[in-house]
N, CA, C and O atoms as a GROMACS GRO file, in nm:
protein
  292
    1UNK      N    1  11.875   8.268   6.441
    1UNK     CA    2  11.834   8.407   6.448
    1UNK      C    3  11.958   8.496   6.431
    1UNK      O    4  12.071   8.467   6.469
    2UNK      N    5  11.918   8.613   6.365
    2UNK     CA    6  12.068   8.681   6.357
    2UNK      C    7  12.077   8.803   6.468
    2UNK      O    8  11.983   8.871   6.510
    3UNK      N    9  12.208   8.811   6.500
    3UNK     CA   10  12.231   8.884   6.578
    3UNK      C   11  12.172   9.033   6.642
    3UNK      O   12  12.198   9.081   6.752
    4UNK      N   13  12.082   9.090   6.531
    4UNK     CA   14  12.008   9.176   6.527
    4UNK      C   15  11.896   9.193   6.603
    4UNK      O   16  11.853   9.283   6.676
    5UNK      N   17  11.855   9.073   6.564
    5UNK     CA   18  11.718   9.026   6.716
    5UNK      C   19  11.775   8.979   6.831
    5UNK      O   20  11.684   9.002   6.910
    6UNK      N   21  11.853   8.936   6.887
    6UNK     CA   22  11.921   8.892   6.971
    6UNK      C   23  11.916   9.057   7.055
    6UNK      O   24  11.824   9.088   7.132
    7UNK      N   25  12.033   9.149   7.022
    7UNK     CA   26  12.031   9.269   7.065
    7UNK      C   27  11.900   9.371   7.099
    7UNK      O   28  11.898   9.453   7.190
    8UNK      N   29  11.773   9.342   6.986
    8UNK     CA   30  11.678   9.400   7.025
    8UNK      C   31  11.589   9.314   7.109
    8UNK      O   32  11.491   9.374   7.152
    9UNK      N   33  11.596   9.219   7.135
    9UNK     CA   34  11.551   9.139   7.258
    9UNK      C   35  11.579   9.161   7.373
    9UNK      O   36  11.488   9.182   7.453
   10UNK      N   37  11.724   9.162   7.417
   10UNK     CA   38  11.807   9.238   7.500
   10UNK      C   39  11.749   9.377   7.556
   10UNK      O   40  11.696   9.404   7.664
   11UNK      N   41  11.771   9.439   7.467
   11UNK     CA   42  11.723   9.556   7.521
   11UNK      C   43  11.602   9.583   7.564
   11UNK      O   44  11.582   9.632   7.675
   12UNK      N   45  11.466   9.542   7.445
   12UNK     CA   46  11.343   9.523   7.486
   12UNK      C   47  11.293   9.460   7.654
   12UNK      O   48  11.199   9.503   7.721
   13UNK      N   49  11.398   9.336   7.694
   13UNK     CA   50  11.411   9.307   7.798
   13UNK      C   51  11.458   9.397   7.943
   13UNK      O   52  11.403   9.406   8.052
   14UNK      N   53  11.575   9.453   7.894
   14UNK     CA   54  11.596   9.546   7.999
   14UNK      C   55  11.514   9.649   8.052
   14UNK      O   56  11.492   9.659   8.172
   15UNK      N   57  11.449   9.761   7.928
   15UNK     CA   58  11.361   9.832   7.948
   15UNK      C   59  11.238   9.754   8.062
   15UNK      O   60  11.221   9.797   8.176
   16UNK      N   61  11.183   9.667   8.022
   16UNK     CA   62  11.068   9.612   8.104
   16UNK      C   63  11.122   9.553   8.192
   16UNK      O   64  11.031   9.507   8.261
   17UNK      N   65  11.229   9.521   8.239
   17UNK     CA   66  11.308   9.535   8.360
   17UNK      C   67  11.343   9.636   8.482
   17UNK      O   68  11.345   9.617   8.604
   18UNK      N   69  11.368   9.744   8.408
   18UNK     CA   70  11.346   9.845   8.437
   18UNK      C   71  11.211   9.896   8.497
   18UNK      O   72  11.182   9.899   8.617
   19UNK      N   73  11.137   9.935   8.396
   19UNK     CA   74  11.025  10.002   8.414
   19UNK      C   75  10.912   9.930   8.548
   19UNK      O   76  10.818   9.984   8.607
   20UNK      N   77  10.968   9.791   8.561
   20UNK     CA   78  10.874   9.672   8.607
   20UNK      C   79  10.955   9.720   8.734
   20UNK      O   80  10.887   9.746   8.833
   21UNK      N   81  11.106   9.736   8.745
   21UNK     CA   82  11.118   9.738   8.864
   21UNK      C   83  11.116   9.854   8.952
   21UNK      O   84  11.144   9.839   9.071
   22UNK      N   85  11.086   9.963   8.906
   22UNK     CA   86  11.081  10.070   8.984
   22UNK      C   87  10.915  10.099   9.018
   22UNK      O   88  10.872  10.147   9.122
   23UNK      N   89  10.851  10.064   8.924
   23UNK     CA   90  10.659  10.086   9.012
   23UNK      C   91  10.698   9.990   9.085
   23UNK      O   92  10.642  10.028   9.188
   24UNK      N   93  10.770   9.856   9.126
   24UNK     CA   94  10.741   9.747   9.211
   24UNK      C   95  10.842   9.841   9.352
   24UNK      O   96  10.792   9.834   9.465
   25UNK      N   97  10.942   9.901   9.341
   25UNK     CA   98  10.982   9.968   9.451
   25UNK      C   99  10.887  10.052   9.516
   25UNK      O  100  10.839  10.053   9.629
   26UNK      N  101  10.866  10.161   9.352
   26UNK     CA  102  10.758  10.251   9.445
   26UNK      C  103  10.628  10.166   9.521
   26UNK      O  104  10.619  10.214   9.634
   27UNK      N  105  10.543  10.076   9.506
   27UNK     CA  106  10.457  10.058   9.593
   27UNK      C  107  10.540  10.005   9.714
   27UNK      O  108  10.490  10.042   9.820
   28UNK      N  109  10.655   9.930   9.730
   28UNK     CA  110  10.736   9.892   9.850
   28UNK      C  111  10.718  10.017   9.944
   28UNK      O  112  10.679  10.038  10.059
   29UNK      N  113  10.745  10.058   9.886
   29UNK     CA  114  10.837  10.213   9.974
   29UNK      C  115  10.676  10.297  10.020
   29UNK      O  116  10.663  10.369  10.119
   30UNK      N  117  10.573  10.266   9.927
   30UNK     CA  118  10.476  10.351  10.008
   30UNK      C  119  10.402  10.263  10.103
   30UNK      O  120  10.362  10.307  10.211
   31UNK      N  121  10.386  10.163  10.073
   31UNK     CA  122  10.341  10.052  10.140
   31UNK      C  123  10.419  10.054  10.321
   31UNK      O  124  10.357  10.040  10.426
   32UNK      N  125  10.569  10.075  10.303
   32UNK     CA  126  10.658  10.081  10.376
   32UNK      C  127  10.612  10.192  10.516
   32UNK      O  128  10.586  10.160  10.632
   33UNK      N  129  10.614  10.312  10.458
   33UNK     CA  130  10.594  10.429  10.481
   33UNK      C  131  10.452  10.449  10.522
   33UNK      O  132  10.423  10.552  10.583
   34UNK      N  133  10.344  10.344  10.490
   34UNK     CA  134  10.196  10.373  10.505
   34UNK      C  135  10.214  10.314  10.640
   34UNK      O  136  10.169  10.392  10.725
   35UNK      N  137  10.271  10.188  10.699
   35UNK     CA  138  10.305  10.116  10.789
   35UNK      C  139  10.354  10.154  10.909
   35UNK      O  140  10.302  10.122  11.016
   36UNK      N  141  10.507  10.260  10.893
   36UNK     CA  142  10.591  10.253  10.971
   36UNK      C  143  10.561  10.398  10.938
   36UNK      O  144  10.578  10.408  10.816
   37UNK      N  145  10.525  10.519  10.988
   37UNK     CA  146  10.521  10.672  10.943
   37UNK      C  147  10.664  10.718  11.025
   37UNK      O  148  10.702  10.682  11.136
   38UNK      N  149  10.732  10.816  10.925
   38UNK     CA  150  10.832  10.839  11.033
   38UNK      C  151  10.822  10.916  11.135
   38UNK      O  152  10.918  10.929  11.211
   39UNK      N  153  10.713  10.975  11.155
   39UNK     CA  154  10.663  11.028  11.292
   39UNK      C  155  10.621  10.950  11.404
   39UNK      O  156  10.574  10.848  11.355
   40UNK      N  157  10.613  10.945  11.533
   40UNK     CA  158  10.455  10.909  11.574
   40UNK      C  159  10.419  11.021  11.684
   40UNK      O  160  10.478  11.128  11.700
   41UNK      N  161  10.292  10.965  11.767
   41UNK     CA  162  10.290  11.074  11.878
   41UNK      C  163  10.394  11.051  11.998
   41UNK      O  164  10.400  11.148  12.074
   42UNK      N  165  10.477  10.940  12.031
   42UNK     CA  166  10.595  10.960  12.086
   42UNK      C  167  10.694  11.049  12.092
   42UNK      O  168  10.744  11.092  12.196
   43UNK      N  169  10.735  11.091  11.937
   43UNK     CA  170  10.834  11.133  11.856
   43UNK      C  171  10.777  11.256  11.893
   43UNK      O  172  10.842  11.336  11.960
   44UNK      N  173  10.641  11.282  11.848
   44UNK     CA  174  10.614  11.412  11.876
   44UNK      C  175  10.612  11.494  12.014
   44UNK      O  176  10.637  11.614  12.028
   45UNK      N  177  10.569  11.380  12.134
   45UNK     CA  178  10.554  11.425  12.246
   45UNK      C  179  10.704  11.451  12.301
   45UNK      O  180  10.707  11.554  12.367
   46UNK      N  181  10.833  11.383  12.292
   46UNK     CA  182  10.953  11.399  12.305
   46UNK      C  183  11.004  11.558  12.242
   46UNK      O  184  11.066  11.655  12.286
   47UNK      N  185  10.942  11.520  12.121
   47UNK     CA  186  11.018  11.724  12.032
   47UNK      C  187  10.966  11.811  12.129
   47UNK      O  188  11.042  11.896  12.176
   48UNK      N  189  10.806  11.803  12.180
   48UNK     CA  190  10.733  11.916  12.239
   48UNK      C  191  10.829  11.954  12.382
   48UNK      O  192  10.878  12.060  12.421
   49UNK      N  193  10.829  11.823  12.433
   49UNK     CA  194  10.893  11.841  12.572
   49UNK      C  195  11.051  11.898  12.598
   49UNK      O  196  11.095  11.953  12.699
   50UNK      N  197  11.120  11.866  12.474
   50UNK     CA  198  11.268  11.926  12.424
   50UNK      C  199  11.243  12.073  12.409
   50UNK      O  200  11.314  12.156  12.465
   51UNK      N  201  11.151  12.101  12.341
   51UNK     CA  202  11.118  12.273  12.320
   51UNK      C  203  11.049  12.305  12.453
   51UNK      O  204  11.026  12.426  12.450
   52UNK      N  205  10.999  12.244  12.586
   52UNK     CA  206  10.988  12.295  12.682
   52UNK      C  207  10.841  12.327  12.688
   52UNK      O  208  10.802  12.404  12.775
   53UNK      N  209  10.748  12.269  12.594
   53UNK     CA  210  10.580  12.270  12.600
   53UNK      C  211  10.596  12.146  12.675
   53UNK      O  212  10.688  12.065  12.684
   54UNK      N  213  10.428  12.158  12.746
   54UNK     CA  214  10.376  12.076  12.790
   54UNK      C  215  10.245  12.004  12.711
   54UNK      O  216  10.134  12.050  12.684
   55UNK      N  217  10.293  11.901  12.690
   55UNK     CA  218  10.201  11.866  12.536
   55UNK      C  219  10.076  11.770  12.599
   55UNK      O  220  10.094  11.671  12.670
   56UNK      N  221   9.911  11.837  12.544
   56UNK     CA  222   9.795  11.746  12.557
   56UNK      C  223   9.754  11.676  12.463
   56UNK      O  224   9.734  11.723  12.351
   57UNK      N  225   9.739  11.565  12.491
   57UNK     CA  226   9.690  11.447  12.431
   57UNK      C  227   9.616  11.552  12.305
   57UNK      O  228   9.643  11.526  12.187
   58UNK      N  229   9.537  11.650  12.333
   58UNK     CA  230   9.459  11.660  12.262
   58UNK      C  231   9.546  11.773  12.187
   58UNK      O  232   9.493  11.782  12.076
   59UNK      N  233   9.651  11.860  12.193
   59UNK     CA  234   9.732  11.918  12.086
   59UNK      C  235   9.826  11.789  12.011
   59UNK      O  236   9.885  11.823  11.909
   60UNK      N  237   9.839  11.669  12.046
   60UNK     CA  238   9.892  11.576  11.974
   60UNK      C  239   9.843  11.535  11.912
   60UNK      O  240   9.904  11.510  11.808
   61UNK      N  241   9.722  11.500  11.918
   61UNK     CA  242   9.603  11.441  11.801
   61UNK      C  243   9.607  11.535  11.696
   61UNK      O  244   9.635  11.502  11.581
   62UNK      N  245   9.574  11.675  11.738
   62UNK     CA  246   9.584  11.775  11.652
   62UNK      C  247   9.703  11.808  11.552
   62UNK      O  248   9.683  11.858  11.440
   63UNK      N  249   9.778  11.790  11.582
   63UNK     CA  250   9.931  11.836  11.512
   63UNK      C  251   9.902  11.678  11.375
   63UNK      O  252   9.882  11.688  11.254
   64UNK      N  253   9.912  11.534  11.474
   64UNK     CA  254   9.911  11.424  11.384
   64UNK      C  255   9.798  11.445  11.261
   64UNK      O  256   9.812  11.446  11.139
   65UNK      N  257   9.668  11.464  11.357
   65UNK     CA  258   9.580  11.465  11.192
   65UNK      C  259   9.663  11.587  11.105
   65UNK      O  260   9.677  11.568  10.984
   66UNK      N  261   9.695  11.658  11.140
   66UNK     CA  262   9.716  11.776  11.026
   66UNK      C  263   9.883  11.722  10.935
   66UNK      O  264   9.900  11.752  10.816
   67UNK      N  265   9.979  11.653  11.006
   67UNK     CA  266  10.088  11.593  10.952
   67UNK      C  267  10.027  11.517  10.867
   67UNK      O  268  10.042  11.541  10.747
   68UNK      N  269   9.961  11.431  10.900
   68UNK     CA  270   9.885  11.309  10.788
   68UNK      C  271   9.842  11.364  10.709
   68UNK      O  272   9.887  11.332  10.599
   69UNK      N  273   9.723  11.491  10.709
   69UNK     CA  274   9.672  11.569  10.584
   69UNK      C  275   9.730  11.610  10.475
   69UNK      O  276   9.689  11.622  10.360
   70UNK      N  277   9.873  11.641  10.547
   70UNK     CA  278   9.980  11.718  10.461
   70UNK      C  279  10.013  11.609  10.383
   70UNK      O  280   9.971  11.603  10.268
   71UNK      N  281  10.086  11.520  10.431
   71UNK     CA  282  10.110  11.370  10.390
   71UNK      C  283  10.078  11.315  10.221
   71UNK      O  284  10.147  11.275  10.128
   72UNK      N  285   9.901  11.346  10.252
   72UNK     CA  286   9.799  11.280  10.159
   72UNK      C  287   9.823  11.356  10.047
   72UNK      O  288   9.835  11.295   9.941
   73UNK      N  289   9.835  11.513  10.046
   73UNK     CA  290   9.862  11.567   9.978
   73UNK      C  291   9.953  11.589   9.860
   73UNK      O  292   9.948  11.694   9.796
   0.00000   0.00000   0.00000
């Protein structure tokens, strides 16, 4: 084979190297993130109590569904 195909093999290769490996990150990373949210209601109940609210179960539910909504968005 002459050198010509050799090089466009190469490259043809890299590209789908490429391209193959970054949708395979992106589902990692959302997959990741669907799992582990960087919030939770811990996180949240700690911020509330730092700002000096007294936080109900039921303004925590509230705040989370609406973080997640945003999220989806």
């Amino acid at each position: 084979m002459s050198t010509a195909i050799w090089i466009v093999i190469v490259v043809i290769a890299l590209l789908l190297g490429a391209v193959g490996g970054f949708f395979l990150a992106r589902r990692y990373m959302e997959n990741y993130l669907k799992n582990n949210p960087p919030i939770n209601e811990d996180m949240l109940r700690t911020m509330m109590l730092q700002m000096g609210q007294k936080p109900s179960q039921k303004k925590l539910h509230q705040m989370m569904t609406a973080m997640q909504s945003q999220a989806k968005k």
